[in-house]
N, C-alpha and C positions, 0 to 999 in steps of 0.2 A: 601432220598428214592431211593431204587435203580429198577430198570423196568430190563425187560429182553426183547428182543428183537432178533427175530427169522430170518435168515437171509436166501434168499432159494438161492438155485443156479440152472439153468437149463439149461439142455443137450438136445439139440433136434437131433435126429437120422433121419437125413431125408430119406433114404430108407424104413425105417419099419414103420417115420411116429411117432415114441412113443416119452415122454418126461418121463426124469428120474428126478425127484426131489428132493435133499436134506435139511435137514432143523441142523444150528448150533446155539446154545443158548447163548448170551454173554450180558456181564452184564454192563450197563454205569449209572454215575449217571445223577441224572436229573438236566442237567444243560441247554445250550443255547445249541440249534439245528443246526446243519450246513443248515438246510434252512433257520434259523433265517440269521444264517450271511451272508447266498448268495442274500436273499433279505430284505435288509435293505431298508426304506425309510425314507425319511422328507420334511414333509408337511411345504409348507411356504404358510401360510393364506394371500397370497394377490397375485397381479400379479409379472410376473418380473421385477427383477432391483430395488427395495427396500430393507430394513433393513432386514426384512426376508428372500428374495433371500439371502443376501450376508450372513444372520448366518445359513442356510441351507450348501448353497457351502462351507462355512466354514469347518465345521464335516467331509463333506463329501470328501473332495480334501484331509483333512488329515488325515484321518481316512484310506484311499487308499495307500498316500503316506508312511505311516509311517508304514503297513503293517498289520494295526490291524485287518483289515476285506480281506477279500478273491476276492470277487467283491465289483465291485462299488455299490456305495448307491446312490439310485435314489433318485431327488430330482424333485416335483411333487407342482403342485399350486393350491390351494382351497383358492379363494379372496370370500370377503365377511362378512359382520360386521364389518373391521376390525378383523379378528380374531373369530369372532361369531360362523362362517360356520365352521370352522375348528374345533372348542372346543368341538360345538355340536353331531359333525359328529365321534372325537372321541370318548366321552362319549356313545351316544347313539346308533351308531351302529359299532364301532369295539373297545370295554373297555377292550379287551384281545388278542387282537393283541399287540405278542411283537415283531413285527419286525421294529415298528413305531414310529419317536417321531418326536415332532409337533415345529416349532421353537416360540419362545415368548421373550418379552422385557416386561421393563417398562411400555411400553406402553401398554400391557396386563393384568398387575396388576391395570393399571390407568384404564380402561375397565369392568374389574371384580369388581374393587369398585364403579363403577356408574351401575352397574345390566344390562351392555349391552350383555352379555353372555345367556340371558334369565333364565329359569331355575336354570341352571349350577351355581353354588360359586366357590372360589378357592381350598375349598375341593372335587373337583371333579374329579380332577386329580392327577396323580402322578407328579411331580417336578421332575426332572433330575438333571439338573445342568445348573450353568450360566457359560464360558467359555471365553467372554471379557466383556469390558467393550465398550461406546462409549459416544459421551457428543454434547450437542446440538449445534448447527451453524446456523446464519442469512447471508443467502444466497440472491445475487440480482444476474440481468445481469451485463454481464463486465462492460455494455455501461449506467447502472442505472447515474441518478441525483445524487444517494447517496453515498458520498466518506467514510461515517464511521457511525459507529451507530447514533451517536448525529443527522447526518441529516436525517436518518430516524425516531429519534425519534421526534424530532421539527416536522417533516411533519405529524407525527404519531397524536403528541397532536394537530396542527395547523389545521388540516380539517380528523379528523380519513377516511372519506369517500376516500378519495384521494390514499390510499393505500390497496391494497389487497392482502390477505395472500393468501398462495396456500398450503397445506400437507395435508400429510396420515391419513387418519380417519377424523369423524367428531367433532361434537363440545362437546368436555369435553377430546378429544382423545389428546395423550403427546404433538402432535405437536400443536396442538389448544391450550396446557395450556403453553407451551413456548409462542405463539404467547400472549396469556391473558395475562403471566408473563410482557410481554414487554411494553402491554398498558397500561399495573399496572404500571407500572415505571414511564410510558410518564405519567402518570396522567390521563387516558382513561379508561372507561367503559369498559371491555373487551366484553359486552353486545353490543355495539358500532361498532364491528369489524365487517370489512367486510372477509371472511372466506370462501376459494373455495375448499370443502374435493375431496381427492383423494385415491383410493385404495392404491397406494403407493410411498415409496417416489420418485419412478423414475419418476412416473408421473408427478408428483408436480414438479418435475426440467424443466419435458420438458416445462409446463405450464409456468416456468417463463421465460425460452429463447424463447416460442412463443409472448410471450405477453400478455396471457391472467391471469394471477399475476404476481403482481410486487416483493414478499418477501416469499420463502423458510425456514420457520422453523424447517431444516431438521436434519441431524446426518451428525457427521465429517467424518463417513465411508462412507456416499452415496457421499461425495465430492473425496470419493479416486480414482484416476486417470480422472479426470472432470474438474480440475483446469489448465493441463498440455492444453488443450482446448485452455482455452481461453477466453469461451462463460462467465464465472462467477465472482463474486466477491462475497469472504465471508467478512462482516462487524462487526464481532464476534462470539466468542468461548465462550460457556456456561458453563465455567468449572470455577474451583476459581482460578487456574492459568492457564498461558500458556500451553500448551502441547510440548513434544518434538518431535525431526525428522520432516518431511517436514511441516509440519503444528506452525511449532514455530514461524514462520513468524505473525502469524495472533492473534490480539491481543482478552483478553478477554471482555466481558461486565464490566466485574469489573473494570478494568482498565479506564476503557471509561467513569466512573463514574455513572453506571448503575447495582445494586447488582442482577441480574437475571442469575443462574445458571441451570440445567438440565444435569442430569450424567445418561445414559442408560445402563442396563444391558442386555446380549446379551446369551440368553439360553434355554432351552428343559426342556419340558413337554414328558410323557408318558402317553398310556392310564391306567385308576383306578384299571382296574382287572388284571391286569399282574403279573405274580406269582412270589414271592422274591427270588425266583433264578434267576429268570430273569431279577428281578432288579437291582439284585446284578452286574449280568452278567453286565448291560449300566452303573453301578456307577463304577465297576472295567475299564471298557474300557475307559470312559469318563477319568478317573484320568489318567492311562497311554497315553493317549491322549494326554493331556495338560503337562505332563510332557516331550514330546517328541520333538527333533530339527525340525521337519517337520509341528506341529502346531504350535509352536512359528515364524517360518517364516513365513507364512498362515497369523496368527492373523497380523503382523506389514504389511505385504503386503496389508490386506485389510482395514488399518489403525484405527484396532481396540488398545487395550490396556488392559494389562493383569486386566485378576479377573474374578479367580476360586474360584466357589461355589457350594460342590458336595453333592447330597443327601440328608441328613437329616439337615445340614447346609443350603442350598440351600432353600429349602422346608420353613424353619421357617424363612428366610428373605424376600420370597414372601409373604407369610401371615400373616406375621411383616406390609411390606409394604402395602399392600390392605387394615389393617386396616387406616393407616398412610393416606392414600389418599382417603378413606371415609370420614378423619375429614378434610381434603381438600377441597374436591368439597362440604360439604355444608357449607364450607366458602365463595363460591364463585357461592353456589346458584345455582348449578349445578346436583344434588344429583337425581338422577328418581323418 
């Protein structure tokens, strides 16, 4: 479709006081707006210093550096539900704003399959793209009792009460079913646990270097640059193997004789009414993005790991998954 667009120019004569005005007709297609791309944002649905802070900064630091956007993309926080306040807020009152996309994990599809989004299902939105990967970690203090999983798990099954979990979102949310996965293992009601939710995962870390939980069942990127500290010990990696670069050091659950894995994907939602040029426009940018020397530095920097999922592939692996973790949670009894 093509618009016309009338462009004036104006003379002002300050003696006589008159203003002459010309008007010239030029023709562009309807594509993305230079206001689009001067004001980009991304909403991270929690506070700062979690998983969604760091896949907002993500986009946004390389999407700057690489050159693809003109100004910076502001990055903005709407805590609340986990994710709830944010979904709603897009659906219901900006579903056509394209200058906005919203960040989301795993942990959002694990949300959307227990009916925590209200209303909302996962057809409510538009899917962007997933752009890393990340995988789950059982985080203590440095100074913890527990030198490796096994002794958290013996202490886990030997008096469940003795220990308490501290992460993001409440109970059925990814970090809660990490923490369930582990009492599964120990032989523990996951019913049993004792579980202190937090808007997000930075929060849950400070909690446990304060003292008021003992066990972080966080994400390997909320440990990136936290380790060099001091304050922490991670006692396993959620993944089926080791990971590489700085994090090889630390062995997996698997290893330790405990099969509990957790692989997070790390990606953007848009709002539902935004017009397929404009969709077009965020699935063309996103791909150049990810193909670019400036986000692959980004991504390892913030110790995510590659895995690009753009668009219409994207889109059917969310709601692949959502149904995938409705036959989940009412395995374990968790279902609204």
């Amino acid at each position: 479709m093509l618009i016309n667009r009338c462009k004036t120019w104006v003379f002002t004569i300050t003696l006589l006081g008159l203003s002459l005005q010309g008007c010239s007709n030029t023709t562009e297609s309807n594509t993305t707006s230079e206001t689009q791309r001067n004001n980009l944002e991304c909403i991270a649905p929690a506070k700062p210093g979690g998983g969604f802070d760091l896949t907002c900064r993500l986009v946004a630091n390389s999407l700057e550096k690489s050159n693809l956007i003109e100004q910076p993309m502001q990055v903005t926080y709407l805590p609340g539900g986990i994710g709830a306040v944010a979904y709603n807020n897009i659906v219901g009152t900006r579903p056509e704003d394209n200058n906005v996309i919203v960040a989301a994990s795993t942990g959002s599809a694990l949300n959307l399959a227990q009916g925590k989004f209200g209303e909302y299902d996962e057809n409510a939105v538009r899917w962007l793209a997933a752009l890393g990967a990340d995988y789950g970690v059982v985080v203590v203090k440095a100074d913890s009792p527990w030198q490796n999983l096994d002794d958290l798990m013996q202490a886990l099954k030997n008096d469940p009460d003795s220990v308490v979990f501290g992460a993001s979102g409440s109970i059925g949310s990814q970090d809660w079913m990490k923490a369930a996965l582990l009492a599964q293992a120990a032989g523990v009601d996951p019913r049993q646990m004792r579980f202190v939710a937090y808007e997000g995962g930075g929060e849950a870390l400070i909690s446990v270097l304060g003292g008021q939980t003992a066990v972080c069942p966080c994400d390997i990127s909320e440990m990136k640059g936290q380790m060099q500290s001091g304050n922490y010990r991670i006692l396993a990696v959620l993944a089926d193997e080791r990971l590489t670069g700085e994090f090889s050091e630390y062995p997996t659950a698997k290893e330790q004789g405990y099969d509990v894995t957790w692989a997070v994907w790390r990606g953007y939602y848009v709002p539902p009414n935004i017009s397929e040029a404009e969709y077009q426009w965020w699935t063309d940018t996103m791909t150049k993005l990810a193909e670019s020397p400036e986000f692959k530095q980004e991504l390892a920097e913030r110790g995510l790991f590659p895995y690009t999922k753009i668009g219409s592939e994207y889109e059917t692996i969310v709601k692949e998954q959502v149904k995938e973790f409705r036959e989940l949670v009412e395995q374990i009894r968790l279902s609204s």
